[in-house]
N, C-alpha and C positions, 0 to 999 in steps of 0.2 A: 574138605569133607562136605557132604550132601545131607541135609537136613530138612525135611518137610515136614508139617502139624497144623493142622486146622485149630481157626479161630472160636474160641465158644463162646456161645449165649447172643449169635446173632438173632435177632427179631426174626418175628411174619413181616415181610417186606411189602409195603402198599406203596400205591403210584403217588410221585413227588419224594419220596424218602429220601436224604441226602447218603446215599450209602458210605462215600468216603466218609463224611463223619464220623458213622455207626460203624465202620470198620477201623475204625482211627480211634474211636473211643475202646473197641476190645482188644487190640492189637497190643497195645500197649506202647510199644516200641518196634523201631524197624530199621535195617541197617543199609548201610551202603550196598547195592548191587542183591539186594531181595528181591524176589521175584513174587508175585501176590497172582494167584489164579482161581479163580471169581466162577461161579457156578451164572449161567447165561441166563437159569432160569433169573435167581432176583435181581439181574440185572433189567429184565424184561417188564419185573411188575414196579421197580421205580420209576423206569419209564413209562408205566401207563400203558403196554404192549398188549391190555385185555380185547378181547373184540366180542362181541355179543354173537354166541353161536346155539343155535339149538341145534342144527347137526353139524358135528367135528366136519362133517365129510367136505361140506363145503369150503370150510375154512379153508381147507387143505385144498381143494379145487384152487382157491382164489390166490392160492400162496405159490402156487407149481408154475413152473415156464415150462416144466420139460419132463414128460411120464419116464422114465428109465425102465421101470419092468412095475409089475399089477403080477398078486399072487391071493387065490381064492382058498380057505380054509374057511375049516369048521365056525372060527369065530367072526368071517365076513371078508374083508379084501382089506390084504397089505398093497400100497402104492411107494413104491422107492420114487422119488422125483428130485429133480433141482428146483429148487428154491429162488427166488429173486437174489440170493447173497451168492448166487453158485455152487450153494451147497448139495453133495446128494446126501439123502436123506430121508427114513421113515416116515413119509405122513410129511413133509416139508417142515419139519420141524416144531411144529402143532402141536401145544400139550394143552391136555383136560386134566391132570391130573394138579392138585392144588390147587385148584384156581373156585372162584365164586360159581354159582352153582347156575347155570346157562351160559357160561363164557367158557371161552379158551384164550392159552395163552400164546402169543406169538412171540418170535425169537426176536433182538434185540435188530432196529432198523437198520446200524451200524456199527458193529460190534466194536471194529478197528475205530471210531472216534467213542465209543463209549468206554474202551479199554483206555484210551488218550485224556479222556477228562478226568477218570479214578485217578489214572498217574500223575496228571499232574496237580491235582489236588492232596495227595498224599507226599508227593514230592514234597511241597511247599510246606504242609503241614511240619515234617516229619525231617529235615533239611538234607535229606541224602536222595542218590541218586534208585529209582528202583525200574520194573517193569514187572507190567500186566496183564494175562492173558483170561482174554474170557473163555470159558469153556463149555463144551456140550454133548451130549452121548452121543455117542453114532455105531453103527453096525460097521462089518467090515465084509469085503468080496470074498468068499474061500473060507472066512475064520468063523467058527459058533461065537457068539459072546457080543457085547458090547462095549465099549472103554469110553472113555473121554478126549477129545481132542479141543485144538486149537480153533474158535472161530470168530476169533478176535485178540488184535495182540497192539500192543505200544510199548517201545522202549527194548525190544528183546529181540534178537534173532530167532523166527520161527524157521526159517530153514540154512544151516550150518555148513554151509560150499564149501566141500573140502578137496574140488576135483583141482589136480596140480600138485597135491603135497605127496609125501612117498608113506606109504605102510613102514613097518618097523623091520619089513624086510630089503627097504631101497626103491621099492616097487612103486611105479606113478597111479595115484586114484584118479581114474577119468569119469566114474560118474554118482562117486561115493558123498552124499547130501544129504544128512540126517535132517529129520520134520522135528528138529530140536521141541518146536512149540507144540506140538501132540503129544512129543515123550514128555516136556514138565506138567502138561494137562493130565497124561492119565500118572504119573507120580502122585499128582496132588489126590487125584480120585480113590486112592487106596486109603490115606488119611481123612478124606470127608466123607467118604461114603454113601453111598444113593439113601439111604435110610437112616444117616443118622440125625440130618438137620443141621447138619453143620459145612456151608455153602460155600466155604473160603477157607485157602489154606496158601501158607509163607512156603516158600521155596528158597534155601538156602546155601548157597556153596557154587552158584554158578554166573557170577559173576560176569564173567571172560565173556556171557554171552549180550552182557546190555548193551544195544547200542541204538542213541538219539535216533538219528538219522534209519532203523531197520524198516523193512516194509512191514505191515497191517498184517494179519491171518487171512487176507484174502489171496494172498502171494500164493499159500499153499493148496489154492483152487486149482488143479489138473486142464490146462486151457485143449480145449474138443478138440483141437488138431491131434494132441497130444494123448488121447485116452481112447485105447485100444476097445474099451470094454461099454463104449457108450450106451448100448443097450441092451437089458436083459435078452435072454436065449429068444423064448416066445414073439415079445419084441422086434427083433432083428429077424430071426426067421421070416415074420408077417410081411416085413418091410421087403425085405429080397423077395418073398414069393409073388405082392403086389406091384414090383417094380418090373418082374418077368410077363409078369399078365399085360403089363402096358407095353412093354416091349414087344411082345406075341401081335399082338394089336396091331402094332404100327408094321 
């Protein structure tokens, strides 16, 4: 059986904070093959990930490798970009929101070794095996809405290789590979909720998928070869129509 519930009466979270402890102290208890999925933000401010910003915009300049698409509305310009972790993502992952009043907050430098150190310090603590994923909002291509996904993980398979086995009708799956680590992230997000302050939530009943040895949440980065959709419409248009101008040329 599947059981998720957020942890309560986690603190405002400042840099240095031991969090394993502070989650170890409200947790209570925790069992073999638990899954703990960690909101990225206070991952970010134990780490100290504030940066002195008086305009976001910069921040967000300074955070991007790679503009995806730029959208002008009434309230000023959305930037989808990749991030230094490979993430694409709103504003590179850049929040003002919570944070001290002329900073922003940046996303955690390593998620996949900062999910690694909660783990094994809650391991030790706690004497059963678990896994940890940090997690973060992100928009989606085609879908309205936000959810939460994997952008940091230890100990867990975030993606679930099933090509080779057969369906329940005999049938071979050749490219059937659940993002296991975004379905327990936005599970947890329905129990912690954007609003309610409560950052961290137990994942329980899935066991089957711990394992030592799984790669980081950065596995689940779409490598360029691979991603049909690299640039927004606008984007891409600009590029092909600039790349015809130079060809016209020569």
């Amino acid at each position: 059986m599947l059981s998720v519930w957020a942890i309560e009466g986690i603190p405002e979270i400042v840099a240095g904070d031991d969090l394993a402890r502070i989650i170890g102290d409200l947790v209570g208890s925790l069992e073999e093959g638990d899954i703990l999925a960690v909101t990225s933000k206070i991952v970010s401010k134990a780490e100290g990930r504030f940066v002195l910003a008086a305009d976001r915009e910069q921040a967000i300049t300074d955070e991007t490798v790679r503009v995806v698409a730029t959208k002008v509305h009434h309230g000023g310009v959305t930037r989808i970009v990749e991030n230094h972790l490979g993430i694409v993502a709103a504003a590179a992952g850049v929040d003002a929101s919570n944070t001290p009043e002329g900073t922003v907050l940046l996303l955690p430098r390593d998620p996949d070794a900062s999910a690694l150190r909660l783990r094994t310090a809650l391991e030790y603590r706690f004497g059963v095996r678990l896994g940890v994923i940090i997690t973060d909002t992100l928009g989606r291509a085609w879908r309205e809405g936000q959810t939460d996904a994997a952008i940091g993980a230890s100990g867990v398979r975030v993606l679930d290789d099933l090509r080779g086995s057969l369906d329940t009708q005999g049938r071979r799956l050749d490219v059937t590979i659940p993002a296991t680590g975004d379905e327990i992230a936005s599970a947890a997000d329905l129990v912690k909720r954007k609003s309610g302050g409560l950052p961290v939530a137990v994942v329980r009943g899935l066991a089957h998928l711990l394992d030592e040895d799984a790669e980081g949440a950065r596995s689940l980065v779409r490598p360029a070869a691979n991603d049909m959709f690299r640039l927004g419409t606008d984007e891409a248009w600009n590029q092909g129509f600039a790349a015809g101008q130079r060809d016209a040329r020569e």
